[in-house]
Rosetta silent file (secondary structure, phi, psi, omega in degrees, C-alpha in Angstrom):
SEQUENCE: XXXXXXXXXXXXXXXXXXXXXXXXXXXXXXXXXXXXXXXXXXXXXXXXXXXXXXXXXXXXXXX
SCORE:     score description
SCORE:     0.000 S_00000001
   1 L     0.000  142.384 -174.192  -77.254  -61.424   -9.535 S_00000001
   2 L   -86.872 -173.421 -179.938  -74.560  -63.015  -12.019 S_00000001
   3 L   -68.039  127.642  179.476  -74.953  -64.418  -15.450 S_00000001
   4 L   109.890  -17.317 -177.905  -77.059  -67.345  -15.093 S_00000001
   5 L  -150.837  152.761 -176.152  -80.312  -66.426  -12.990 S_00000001
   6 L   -98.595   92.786  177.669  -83.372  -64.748  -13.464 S_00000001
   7 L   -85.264  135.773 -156.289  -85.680  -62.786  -11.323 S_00000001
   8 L  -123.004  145.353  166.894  -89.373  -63.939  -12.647 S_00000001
   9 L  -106.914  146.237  164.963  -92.650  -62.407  -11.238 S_00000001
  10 L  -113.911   -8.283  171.008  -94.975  -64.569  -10.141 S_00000001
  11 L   -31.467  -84.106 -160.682  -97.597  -62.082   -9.241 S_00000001
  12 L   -98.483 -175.388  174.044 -100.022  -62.706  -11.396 S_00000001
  13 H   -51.797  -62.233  157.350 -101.475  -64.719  -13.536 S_00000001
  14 H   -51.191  -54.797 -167.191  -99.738  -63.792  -16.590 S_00000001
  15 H   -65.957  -38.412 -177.454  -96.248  -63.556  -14.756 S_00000001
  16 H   -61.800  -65.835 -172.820  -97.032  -67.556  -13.924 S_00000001
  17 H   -59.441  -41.244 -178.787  -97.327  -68.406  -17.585 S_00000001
  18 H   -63.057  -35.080 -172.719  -94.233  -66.087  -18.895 S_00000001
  19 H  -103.284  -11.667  154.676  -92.028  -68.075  -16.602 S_00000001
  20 H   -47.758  -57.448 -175.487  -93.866  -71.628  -17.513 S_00000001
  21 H   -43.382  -44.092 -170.211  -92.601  -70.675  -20.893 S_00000001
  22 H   -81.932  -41.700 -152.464  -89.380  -69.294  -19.796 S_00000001
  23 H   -79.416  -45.445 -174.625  -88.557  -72.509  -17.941 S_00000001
  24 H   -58.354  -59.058 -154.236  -89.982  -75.015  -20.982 S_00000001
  25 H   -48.182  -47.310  176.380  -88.036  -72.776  -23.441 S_00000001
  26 H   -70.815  -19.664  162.242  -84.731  -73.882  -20.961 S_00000001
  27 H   -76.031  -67.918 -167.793  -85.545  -77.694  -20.910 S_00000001
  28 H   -69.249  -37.226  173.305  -86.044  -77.769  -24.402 S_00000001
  29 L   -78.118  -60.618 -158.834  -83.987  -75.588  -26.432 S_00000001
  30 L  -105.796    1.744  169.869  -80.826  -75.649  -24.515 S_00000001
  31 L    77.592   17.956  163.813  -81.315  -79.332  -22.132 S_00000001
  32 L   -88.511  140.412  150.763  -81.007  -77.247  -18.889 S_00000001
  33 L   -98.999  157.371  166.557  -82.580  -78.096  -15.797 S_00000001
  34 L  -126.290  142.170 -178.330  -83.772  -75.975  -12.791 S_00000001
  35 L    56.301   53.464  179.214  -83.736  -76.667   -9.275 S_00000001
  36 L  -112.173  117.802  164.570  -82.092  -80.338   -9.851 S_00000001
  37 H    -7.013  -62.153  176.328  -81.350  -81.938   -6.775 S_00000001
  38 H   -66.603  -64.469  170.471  -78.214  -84.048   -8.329 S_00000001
  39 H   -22.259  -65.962  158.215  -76.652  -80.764   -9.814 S_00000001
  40 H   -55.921  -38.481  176.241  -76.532  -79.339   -6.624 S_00000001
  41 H   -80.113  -40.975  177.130  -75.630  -81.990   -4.687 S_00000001
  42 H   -64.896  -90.847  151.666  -72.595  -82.371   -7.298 S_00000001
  43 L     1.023  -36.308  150.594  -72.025  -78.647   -7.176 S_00000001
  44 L  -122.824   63.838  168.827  -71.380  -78.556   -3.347 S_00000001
  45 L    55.480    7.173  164.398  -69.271  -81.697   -3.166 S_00000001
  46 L   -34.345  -77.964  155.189  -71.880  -83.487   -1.718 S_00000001
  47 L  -134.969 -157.813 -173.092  -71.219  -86.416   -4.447 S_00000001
  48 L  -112.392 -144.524 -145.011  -69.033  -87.238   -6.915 S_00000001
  49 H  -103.371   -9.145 -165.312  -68.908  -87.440  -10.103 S_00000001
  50 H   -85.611  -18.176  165.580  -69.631  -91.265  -10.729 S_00000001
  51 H   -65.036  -56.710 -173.481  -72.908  -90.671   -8.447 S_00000001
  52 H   -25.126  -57.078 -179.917  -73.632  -87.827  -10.342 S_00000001
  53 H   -59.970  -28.287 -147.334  -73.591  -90.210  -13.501 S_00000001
  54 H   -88.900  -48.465  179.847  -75.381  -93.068  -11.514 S_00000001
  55 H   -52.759  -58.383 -171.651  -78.356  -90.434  -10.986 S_00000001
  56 H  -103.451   11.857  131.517  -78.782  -89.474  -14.611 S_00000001
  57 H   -68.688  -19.164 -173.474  -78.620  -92.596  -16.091 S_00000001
  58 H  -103.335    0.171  170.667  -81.272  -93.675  -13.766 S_00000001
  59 L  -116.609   -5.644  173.230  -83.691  -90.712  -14.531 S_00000001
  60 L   -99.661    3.003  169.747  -83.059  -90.886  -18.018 S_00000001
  61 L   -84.153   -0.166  165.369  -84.988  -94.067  -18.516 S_00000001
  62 L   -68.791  -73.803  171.329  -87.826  -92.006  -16.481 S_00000001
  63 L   -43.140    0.000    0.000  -87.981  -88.832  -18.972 S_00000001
């Protein structure tokens, strides 16, 4: 794995909360998302860039 991803345990209990944490810590500090739909969908040329825009203007009056 490159720069950019994370292997997390999930075993346990504890391993659930260390990666709630790690995942909050990545919304909040640095405005990253994980596992967003649009991103991806941009990412393999699905759509372009003005959907891309159309999408997160329309989710950011949700958030």
């Amino acid at each position: 794995m490159g720069r950019g991803y994370a292997r997390l345990n999930t075993k346990t209990y504890g391993g659930l909360v260390c990666v709630g944490n790690f995942l909050r810590t990545l919304t909040n500090r640095q405005g990253l998302q994980t596992g967003s739909l649009g991103d991806i969908a941009h990412d393999q040329g699905w759509i372009s860039d003005d959907q891309l825009q159309d999408r997160a203007r329309m989710f950011a009056k949700i958030g």
